[in-house]
Backbone as CSV, one residue per row, in Angstrom:
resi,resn,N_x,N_y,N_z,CA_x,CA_y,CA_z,C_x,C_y,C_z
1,UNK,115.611,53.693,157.607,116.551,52.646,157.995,115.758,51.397,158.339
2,UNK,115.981,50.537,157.882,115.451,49.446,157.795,115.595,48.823,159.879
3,UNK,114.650,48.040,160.292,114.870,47.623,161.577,115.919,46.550,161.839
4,UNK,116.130,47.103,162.863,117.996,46.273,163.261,118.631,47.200,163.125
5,UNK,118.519,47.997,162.385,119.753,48.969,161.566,120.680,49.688,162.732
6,UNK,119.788,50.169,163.552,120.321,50.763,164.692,120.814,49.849,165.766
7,UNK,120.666,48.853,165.938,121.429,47.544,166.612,122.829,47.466,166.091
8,UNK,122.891,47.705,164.749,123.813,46.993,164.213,125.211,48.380,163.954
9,UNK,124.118,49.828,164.347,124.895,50.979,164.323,125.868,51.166,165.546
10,UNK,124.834,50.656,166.536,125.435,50.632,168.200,126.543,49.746,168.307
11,UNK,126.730,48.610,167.636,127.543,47.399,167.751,128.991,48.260,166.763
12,UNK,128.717,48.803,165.955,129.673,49.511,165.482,130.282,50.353,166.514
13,UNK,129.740,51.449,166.761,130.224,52.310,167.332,130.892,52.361,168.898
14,UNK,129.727,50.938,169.354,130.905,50.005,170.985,132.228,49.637,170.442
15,UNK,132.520,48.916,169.071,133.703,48.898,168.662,134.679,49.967,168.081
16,UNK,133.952,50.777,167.992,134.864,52.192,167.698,135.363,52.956,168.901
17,UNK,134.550,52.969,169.897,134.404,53.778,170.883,135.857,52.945,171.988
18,UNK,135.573,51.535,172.253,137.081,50.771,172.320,137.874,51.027,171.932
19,UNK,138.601,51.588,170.059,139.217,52.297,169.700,139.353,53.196,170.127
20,UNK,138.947,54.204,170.553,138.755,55.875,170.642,138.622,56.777,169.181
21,UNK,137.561,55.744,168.805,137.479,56.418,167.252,135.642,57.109,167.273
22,UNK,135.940,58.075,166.886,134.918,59.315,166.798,134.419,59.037,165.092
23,UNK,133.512,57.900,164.742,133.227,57.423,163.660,132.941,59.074,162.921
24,UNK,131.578,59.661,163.424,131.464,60.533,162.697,131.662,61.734,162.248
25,UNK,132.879,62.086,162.951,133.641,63.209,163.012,134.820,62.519,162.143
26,UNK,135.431,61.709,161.852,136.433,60.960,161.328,135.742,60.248,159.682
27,UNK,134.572,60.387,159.465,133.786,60.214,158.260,133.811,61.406,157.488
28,UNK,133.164,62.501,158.331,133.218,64.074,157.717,134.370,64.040,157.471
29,UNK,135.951,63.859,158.262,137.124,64.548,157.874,137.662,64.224,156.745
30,UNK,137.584,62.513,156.595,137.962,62.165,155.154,136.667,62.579,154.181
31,UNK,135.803,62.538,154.227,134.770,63.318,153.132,135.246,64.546,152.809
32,UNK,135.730,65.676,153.593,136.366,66.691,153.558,137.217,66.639,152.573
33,UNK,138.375,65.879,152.834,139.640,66.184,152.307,139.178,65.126,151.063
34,UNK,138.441,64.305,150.745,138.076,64.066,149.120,137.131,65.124,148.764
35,UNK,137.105,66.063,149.664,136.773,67.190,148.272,134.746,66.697,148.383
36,UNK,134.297,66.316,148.779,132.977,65.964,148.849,131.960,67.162,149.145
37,UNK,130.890,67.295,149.153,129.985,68.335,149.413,129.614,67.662,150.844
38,UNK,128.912,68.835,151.258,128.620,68.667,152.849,127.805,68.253,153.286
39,UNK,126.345,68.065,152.363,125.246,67.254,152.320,125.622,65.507,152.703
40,UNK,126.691,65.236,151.900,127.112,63.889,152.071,127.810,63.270,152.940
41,UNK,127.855,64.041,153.622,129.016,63.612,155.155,128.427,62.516,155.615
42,UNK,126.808,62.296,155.704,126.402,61.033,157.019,126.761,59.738,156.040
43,UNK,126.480,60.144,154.437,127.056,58.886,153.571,128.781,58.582,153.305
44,UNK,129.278,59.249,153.765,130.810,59.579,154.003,131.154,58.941,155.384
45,UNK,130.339,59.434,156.426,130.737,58.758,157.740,130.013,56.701,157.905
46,UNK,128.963,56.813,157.230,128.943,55.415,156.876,129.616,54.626,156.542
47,UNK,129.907,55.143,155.283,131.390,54.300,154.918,132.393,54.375,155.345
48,UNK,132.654,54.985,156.288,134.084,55.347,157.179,133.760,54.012,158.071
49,UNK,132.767,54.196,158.809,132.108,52.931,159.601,132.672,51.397,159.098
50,UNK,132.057,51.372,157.977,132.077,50.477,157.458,133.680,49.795,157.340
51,UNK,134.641,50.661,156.882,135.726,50.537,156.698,136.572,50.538,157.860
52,UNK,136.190,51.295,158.879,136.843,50.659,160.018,136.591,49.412,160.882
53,UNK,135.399,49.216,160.486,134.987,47.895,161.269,135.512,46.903,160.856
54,UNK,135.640,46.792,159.463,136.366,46.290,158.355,138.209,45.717,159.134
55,UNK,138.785,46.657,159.043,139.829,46.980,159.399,139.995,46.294,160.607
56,UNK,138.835,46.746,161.619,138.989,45.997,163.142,139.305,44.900,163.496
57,UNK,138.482,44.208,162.660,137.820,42.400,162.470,138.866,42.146,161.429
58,UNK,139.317,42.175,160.845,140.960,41.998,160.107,142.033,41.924,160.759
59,UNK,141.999,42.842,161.670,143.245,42.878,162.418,142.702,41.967,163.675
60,UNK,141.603,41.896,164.031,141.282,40.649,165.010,141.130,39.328,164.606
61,UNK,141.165,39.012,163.668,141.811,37.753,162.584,142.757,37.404,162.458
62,UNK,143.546,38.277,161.976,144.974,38.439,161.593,145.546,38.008,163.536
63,UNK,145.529,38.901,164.509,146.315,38.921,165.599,145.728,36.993,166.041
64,UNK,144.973,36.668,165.874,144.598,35.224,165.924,145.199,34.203,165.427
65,UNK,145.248,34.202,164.046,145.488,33.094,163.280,146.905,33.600,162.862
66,UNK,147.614,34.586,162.669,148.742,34.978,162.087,149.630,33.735,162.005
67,UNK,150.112,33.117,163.252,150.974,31.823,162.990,150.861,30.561,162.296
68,UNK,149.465,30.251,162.121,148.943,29.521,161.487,149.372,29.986,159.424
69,UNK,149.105,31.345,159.687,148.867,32.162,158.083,150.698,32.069,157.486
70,UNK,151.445,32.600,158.800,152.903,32.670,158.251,153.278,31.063,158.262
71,UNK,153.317,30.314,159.154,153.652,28.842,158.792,152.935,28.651,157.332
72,UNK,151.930,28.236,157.008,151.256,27.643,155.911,152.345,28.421,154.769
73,UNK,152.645,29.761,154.770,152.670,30.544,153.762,154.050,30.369,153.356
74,UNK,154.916,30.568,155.006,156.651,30.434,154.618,156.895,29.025,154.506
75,UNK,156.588,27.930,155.085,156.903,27.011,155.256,156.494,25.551,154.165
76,UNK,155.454,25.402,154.072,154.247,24.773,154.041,154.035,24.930,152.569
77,UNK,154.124,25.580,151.727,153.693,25.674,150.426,154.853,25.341,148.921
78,UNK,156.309,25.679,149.133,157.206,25.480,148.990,158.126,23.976,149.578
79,UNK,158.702,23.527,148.683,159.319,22.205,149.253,160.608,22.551,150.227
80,UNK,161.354,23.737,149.811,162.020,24.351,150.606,161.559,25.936,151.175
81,UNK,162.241,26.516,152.370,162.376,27.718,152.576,162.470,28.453,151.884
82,UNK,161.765,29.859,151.137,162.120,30.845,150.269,162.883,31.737,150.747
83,UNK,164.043,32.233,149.926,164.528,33.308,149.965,164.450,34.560,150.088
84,UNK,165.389,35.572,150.552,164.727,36.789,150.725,164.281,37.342,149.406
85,UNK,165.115,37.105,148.153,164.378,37.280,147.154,163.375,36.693,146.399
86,UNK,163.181,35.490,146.744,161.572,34.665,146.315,160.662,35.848,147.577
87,UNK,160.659,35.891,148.759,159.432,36.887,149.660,159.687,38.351,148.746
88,UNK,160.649,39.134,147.997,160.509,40.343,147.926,159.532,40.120,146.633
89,UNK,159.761,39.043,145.776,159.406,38.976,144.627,157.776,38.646,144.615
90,UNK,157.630,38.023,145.457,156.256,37.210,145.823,155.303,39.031,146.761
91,UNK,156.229,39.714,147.626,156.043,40.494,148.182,155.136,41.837,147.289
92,UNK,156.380,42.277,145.988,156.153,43.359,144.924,155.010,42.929,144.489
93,UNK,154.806,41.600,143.750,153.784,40.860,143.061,152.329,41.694,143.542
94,UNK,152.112,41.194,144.970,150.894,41.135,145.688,150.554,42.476,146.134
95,UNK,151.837,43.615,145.976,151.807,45.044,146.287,150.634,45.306,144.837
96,UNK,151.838,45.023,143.603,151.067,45.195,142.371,149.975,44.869,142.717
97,UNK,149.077,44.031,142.593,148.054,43.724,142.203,147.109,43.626,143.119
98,UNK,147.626,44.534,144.654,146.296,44.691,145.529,146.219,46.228,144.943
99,UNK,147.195,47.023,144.777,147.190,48.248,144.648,146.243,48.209,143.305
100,UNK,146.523,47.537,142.213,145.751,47.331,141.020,143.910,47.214,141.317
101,UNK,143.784,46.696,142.337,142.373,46.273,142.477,141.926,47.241,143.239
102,UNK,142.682,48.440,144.487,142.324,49.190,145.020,141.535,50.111,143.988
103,UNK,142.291,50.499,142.852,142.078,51.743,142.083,140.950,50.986,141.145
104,UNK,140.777,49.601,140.786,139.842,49.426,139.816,138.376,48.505,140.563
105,UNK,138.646,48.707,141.868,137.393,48.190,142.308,137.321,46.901,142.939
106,UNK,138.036,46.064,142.250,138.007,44.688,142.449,137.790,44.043,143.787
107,UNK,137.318,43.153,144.049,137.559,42.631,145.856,138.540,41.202,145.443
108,UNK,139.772,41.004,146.349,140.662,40.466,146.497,141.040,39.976,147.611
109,UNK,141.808,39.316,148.209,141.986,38.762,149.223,144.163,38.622,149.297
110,UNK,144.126,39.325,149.878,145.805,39.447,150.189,146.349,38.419,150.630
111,UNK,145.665,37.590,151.407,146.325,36.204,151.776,146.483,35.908,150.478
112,UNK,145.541,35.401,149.517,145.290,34.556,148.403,146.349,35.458,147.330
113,UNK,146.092,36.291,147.321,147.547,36.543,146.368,149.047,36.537,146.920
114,UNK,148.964,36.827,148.221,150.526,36.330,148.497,151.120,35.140,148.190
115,UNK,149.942,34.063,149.000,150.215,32.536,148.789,150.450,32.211,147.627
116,UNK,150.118,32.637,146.086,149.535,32.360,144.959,151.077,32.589,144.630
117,UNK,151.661,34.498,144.980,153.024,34.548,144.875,154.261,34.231,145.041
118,UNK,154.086,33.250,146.536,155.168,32.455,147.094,155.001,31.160,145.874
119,UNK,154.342,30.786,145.906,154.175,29.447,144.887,154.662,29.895,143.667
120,UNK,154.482,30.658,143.117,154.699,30.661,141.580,156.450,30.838,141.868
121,UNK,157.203,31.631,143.052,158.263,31.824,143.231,159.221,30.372,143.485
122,UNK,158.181,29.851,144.205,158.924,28.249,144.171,159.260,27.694,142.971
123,UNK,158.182,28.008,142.410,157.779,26.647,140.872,159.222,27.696,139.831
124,UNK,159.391,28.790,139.704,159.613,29.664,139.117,161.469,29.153,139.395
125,UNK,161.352,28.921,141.093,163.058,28.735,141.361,163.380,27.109,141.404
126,UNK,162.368,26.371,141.006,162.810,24.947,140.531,162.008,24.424,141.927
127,UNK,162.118,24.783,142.993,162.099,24.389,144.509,160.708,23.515,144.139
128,UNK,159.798,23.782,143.552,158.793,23.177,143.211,157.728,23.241,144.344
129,UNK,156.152,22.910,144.981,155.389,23.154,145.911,155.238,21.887,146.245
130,UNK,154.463,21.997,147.233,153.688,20.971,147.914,152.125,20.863,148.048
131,UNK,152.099,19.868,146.574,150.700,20.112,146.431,149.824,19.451,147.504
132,UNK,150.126,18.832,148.336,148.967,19.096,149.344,148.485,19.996,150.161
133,UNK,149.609,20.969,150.483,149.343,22.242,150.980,148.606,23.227,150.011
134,UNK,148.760,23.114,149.032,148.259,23.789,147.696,146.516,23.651,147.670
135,UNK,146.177,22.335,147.555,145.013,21.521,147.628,144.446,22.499,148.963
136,UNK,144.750,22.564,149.945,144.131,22.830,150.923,143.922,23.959,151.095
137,UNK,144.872,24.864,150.196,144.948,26.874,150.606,143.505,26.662,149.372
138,UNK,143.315,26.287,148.113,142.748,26.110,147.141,141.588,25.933,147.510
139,UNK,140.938,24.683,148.871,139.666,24.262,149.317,139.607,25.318,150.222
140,UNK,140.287,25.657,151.024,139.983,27.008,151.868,139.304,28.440,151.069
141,UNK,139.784,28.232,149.816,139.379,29.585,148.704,138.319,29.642,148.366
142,UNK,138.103,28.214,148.020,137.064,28.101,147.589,135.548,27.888,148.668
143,UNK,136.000,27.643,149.667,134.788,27.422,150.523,134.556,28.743,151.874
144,UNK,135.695,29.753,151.051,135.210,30.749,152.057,134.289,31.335,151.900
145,UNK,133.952,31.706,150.005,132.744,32.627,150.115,131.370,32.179,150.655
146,UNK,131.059,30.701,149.925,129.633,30.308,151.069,129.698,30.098,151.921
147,UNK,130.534,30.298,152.920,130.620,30.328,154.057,130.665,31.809,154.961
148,UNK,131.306,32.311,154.368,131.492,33.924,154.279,129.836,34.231,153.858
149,UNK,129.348,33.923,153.422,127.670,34.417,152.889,127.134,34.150,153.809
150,UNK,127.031,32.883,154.430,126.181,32.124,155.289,126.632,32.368,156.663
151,UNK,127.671,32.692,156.983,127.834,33.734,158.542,127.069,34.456,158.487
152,UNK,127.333,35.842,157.754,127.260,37.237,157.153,125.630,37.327,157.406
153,UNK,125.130,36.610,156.784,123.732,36.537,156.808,123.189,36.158,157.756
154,UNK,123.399,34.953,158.488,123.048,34.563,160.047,123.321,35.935,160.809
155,UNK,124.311,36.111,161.068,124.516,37.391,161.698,123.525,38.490,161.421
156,UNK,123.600,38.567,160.323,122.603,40.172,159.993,121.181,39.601,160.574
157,UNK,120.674,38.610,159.993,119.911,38.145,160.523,119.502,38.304,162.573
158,UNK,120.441,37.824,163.008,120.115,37.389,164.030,120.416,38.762,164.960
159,UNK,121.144,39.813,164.180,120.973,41.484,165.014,120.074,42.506,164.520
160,UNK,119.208,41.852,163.332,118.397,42.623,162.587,116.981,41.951,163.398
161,UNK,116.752,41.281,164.554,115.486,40.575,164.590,115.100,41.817,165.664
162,UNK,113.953,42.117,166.044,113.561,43.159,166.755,113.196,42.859,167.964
């Protein structure tokens, strides 16, 4: 294990342990039930790790910014209010095609396809968008990943130093 590694194991598992989540007993169980050999459990409970931390920091995002995410999304992107059938339609859309990327690998971003779906539902029901809101979900897209890199890395960086 490379140094830090175990810094960065502990920082996991303070956030699991807040949960009441038993990372590596909860790694083995789903390794289990995919049927995995038993040798592979600590690479099974890694990625369990991984995926809950995942999950954590998502939902500690999400409980943050949520009002910000539903204004921009219901309000803000569309010239009018969408309907319950523009959200179911925009809704199915983004089911499709996260579920699509689950099974083929892909990395996606669920905001970015919802938003993508409310819009096309506007343009689709005449209501038409608001391209300045558009412009801005668009510069947000685009400037998350180097930015997203350049956290990511500071961070690793700065819990990987010994």
């Amino acid at each position: 294990m490379r140094q830090g590694g175990g810094k960065l194991r502990a920082a996991v598992e303070r956030v699991a342990a807040v949960a009441g989540l038993d990372l590596d007993e909860l790694g083995q169980r789903l390794h289990a039930l995919g049927g995995g050999e038993a040798g592979d459990g600590h690479r099974a409970a890694l990625r369990c790790r991984a995926r809950v931390l995942s999950v954590l920091c998502l939902g500690v995002g999400t409980m943050v910014g949520y009002k910000r995410i539903v204004t921009t999304i219901g309000e803000r992107i569309g010239n009018r209010h969408f309907t319950p059938a523009q959200g179911a339609s925009a809704e199915l859309v983004a089911a499709g095609l996260i579920g699509t990327a689950g099974f083929s690998g892909l990395p996606v971003s669920t905001t970015h396809i919802l938003s993508s779906g409310v819009a096309g539902t506007m343009i689709g029901s005449g209501a038409g968008v608001q391209w300045g809101t558009v412009r801005s979900v668009v510069a947000a897209w685009v400037l998350t990943l180097p930015a997203a890199i350049l956290l990511s890395g500071g961070l690793f960086w700065l819990l990987s130093r010994g």
